[in-house]
C-alpha positions as CSV (number, residue, x, y, z in Angstrom):
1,X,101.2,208.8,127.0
2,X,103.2,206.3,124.9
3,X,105.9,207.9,122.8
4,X,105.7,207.7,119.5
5,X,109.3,206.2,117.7
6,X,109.7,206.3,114.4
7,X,112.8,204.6,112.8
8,X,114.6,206.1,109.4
9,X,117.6,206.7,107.3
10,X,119.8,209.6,107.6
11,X,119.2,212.1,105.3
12,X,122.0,214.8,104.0
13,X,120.9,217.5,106.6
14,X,120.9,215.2,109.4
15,X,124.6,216.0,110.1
16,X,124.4,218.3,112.8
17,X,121.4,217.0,114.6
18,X,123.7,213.7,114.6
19,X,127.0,215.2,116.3
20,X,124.6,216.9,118.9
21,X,123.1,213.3,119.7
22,X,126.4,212.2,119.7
23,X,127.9,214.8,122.2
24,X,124.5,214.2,124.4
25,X,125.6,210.9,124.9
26,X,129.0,211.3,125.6
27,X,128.5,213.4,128.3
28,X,127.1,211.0,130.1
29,X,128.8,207.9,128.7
30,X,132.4,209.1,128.7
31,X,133.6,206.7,125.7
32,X,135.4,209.7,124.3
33,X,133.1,209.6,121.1
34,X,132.5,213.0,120.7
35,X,133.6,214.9,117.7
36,X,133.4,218.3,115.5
37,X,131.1,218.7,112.6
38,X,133.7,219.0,110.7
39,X,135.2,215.7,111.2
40,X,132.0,214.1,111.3
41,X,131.5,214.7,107.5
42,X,134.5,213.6,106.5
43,X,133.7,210.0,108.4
44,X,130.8,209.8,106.6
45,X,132.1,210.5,103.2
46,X,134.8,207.4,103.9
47,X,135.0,204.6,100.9
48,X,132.6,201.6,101.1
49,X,129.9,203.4,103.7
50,X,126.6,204.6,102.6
51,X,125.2,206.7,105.1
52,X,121.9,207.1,103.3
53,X,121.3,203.1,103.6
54,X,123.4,202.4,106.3
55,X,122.6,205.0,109.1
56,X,119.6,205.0,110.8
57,X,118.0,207.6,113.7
58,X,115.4,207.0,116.0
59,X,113.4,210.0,116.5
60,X,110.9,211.0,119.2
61,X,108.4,213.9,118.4
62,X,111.0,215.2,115.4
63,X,113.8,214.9,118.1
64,X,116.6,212.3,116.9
65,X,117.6,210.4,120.3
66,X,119.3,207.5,118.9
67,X,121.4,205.9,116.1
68,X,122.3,202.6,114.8
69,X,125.7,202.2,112.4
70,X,126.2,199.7,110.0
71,X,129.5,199.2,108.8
72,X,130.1,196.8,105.5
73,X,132.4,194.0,105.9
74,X,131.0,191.5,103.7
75,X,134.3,190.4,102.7
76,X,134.1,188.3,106.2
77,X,130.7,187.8,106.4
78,X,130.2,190.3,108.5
79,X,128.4,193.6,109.6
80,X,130.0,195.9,112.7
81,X,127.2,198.0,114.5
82,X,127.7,201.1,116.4
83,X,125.0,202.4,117.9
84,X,123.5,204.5,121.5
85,X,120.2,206.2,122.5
86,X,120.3,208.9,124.7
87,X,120.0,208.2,128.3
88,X,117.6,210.3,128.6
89,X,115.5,208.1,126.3
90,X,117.0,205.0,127.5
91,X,114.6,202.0,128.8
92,X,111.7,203.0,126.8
93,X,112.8,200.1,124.3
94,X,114.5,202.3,121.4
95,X,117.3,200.8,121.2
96,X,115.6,197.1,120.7
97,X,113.8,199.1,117.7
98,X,117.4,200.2,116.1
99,X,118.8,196.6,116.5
100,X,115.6,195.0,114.8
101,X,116.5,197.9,112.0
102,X,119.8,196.8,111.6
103,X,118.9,193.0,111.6
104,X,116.6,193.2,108.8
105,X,119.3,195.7,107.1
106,X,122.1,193.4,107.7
107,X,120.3,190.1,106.0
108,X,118.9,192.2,103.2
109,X,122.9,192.8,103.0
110,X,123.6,189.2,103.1
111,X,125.6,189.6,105.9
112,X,125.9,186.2,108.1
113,X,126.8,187.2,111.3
114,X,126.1,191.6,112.9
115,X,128.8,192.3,115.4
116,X,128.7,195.3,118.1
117,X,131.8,196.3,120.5
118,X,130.7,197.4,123.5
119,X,132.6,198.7,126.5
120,X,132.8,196.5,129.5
121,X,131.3,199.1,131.7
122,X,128.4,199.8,129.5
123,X,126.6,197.2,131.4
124,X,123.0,198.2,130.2
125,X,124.0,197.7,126.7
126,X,125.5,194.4,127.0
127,X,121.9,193.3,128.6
128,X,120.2,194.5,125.8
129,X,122.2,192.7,123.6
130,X,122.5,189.6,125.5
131,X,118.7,189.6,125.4
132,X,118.4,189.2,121.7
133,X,121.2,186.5,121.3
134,X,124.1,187.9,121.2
135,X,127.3,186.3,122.7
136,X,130.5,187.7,123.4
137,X,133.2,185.9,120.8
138,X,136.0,188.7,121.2
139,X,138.0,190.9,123.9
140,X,140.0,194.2,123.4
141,X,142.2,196.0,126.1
142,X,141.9,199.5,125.9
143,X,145.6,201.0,126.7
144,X,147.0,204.6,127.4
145,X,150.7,205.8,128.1
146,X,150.8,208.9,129.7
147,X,154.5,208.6,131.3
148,X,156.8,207.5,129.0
149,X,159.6,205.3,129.8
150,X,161.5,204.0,126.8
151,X,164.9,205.1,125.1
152,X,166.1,206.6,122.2
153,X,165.3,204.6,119.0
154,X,168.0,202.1,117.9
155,X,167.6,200.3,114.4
156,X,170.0,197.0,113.4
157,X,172.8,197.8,110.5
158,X,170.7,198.0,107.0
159,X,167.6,199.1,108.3
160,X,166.3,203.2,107.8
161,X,163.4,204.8,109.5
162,X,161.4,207.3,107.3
163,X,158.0,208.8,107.4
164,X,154.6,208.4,104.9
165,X,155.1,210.6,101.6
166,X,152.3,210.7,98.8
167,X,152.9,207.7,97.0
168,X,153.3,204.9,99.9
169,X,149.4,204.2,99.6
170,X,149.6,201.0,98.0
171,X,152.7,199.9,99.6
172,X,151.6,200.6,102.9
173,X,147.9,198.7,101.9
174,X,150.2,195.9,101.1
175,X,152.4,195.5,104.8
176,X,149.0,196.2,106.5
177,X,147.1,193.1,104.8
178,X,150.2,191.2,105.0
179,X,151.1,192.2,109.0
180,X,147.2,191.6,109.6
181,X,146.4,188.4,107.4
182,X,144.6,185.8,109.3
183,X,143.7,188.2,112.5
184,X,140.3,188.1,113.7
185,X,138.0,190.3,112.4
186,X,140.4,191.6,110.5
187,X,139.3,193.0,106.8
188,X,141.5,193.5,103.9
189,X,142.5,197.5,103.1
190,X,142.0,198.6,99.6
191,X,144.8,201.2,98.5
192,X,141.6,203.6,98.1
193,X,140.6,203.3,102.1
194,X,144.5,203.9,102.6
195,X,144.4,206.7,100.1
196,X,141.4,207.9,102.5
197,X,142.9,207.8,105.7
198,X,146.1,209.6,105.3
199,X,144.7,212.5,103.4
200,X,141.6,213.4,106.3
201,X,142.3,215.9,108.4
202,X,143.3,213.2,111.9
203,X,146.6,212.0,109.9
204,X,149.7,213.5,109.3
205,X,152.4,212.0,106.6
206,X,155.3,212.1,109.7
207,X,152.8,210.4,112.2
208,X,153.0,207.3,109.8
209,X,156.5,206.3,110.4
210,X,158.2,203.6,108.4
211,X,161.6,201.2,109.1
212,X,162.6,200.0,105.5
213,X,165.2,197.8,104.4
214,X,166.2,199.2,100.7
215,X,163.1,200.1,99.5
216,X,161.1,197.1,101.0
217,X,158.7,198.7,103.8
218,X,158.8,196.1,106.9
219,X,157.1,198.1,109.3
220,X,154.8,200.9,110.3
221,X,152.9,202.4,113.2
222,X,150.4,204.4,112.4
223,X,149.3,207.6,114.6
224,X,146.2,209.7,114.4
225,X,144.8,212.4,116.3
226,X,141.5,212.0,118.1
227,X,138.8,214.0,117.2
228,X,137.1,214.2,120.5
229,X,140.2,215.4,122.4
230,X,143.0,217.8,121.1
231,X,145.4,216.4,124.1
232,X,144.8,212.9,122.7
233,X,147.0,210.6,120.0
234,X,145.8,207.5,118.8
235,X,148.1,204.4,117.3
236,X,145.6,203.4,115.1
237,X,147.7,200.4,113.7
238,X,151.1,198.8,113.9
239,X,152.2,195.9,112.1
240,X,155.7,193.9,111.0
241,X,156.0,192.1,108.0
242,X,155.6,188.3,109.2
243,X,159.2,187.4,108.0
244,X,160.5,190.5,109.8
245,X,159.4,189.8,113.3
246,X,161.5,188.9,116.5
247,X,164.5,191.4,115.3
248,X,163.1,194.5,117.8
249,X,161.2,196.1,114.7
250,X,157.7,196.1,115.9
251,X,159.4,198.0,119.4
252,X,161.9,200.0,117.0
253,X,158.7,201.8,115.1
254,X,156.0,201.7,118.1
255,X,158.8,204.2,119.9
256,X,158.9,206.3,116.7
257,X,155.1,206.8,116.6
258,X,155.3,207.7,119.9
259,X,157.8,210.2,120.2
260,X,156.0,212.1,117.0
261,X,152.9,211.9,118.7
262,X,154.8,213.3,122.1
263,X,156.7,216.2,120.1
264,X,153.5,217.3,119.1
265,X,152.6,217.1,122.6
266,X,150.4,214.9,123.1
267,X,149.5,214.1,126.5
268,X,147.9,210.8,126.2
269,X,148.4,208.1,123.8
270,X,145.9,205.0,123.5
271,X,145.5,202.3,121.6
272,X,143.4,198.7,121.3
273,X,145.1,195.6,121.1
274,X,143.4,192.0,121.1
275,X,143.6,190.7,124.6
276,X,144.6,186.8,122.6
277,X,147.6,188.8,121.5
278,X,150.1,188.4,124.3
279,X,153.4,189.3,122.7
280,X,151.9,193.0,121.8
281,X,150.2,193.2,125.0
282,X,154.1,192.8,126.3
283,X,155.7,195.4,123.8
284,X,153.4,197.8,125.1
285,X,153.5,197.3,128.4
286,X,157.4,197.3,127.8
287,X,157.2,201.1,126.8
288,X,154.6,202.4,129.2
289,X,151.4,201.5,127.9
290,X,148.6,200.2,130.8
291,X,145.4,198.6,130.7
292,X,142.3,201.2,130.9
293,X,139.8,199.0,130.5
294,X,138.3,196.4,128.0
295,X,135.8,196.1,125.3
296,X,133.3,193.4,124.5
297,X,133.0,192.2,121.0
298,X,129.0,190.6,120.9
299,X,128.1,188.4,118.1
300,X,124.6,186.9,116.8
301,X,124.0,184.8,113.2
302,X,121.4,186.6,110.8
């Protein structure tokens, strides 16, 4: 008998029913995705997403066994998509249904190109895509440090390190855009998805440490906590201000995130880094970091 699929928004009571998918998939997967309810509603309530027209669930016979995640970015033309089926409902051609959902969704957007990163190992979904046009334009190492290797932190004459305090939001917006302007697929912040960020329950005000010269801030490294693994610490983002760089900054607060993230005992930290950038490749490697494995950024035009 042919299953019946039937494609929809998410709906306000969907939230458990879409961590359980979620941790279903995982299990198998291991892309360390999985997460609390908890945390799940606070990622859906984040500025600039609109679950209710940008979430969609494949269900079969009332059971949701797949998703598709549409995340604006129409400030670069762009959509990013995030989305999995359940292997045990994999080959049946659901996912082809939740891509042909989010291609209409992203044109009725006016989005000009969707994008999906995909792990390099998660060969069946790179086919899938690959199928319907997609094409890789983009790669990203995966790195972890687990035995750490550095020294104490050492800052030039005129420089101070200092942590996050309420306040910072716009002036770490500001180095963020500035350290980030021109990367690929790199989207402006707005102070509110800063304000965001370091108030949900992942971030702590001493895990976003600061070097400042006076009260100019010229660089940060920003640490999280992931959700799916309490022995885990993230470095979400690290950037120098561009007329900064080459005095041992960007090394100077990379070491400060990490030894907050290893006093708090974390026993793994990861990060992503764009395998075109060398020179951070480099500093990371210089402190421990190693390559884990690699993601695949697919494109296709709408």
């Amino acid at each position: 008998m042919t299953e019946l699929v039937v494609t929809r928004n998410f709906r306000p009571g969907d939230v458990a029913r879409y961590v359980q998918l979620i941790h279903g998939i995982d299990e198998v997967d291991r892309l360390g995705r999985a997460t609390s309810l908890a945390h799940m509603e606070e990622d859906l309530g984040r500025p600039g997403y609109y679950p209710e027209e940008d979430l969609f669930f494949a269900e079969v016979d009332g059971l949701v066994v797949g998703y598709a995640d549409i995340v604006r970015e129409l400030e670069i033309d762009r959509i990013v998509l995030d989305g999995a089926v359940h292997p045990a409902h994999r080959g049946r051609g659901i996912g082809g249904r939740l891509l042909e959902v989010a291609f209409e969704h992203g044109r009725e957007l006016g989005a000009k190109v969707i994008q999906i990163p995909i792990a390099e190992r998660m060969k069946i979904g790179q086919r899938l895509v690959q199928k319907r046009g997609f094409r890789v334009v983009r790669r990203q190492w995966q790195m972890s440090l687990t035995k750490y290797r550095v020294g104490s932190l050492q800052l030039h004459h005129g420089f101070e390190l200092r942590h996050f305090v309420p306040g910072d939001e716009e002036s770490l917006c500001a180095l963020q855009n500035l350290a980030f302007a021109g990367s690929w697929g790199f989207r402006p912040n707005t102070v509110d998805d800063i304000h965001y960020l370091v108030n949900c329950s992942l971030c702590h005000a001493e895990g976003i440490p600061f070097i400042a010269e006076g009260e100019r801030l010229v660089a940060y490294c920003w640490t999280m906590d992931d959700p799916s693994d309490k022995g885990r610490g993230l470095i979400r983002m690290m950037g120098v201000d561009p007329t900064y760089r080459r005095r041992g900054l960007g090394r100077a607060v990379l070491v400060a995130g990490v030894n907050y993230l290893q006093r708090r005992a974390m026993t793994r930290i990861e990060l992503t880094v764009d395998s075109k950038n060398t020179s951070a490749k480099r500093l990371y490697q210089s402190v421990g970091f190693t390559g884990i494995g690699r993601t695949l950024w697919y494109q296709r035009r709408l």
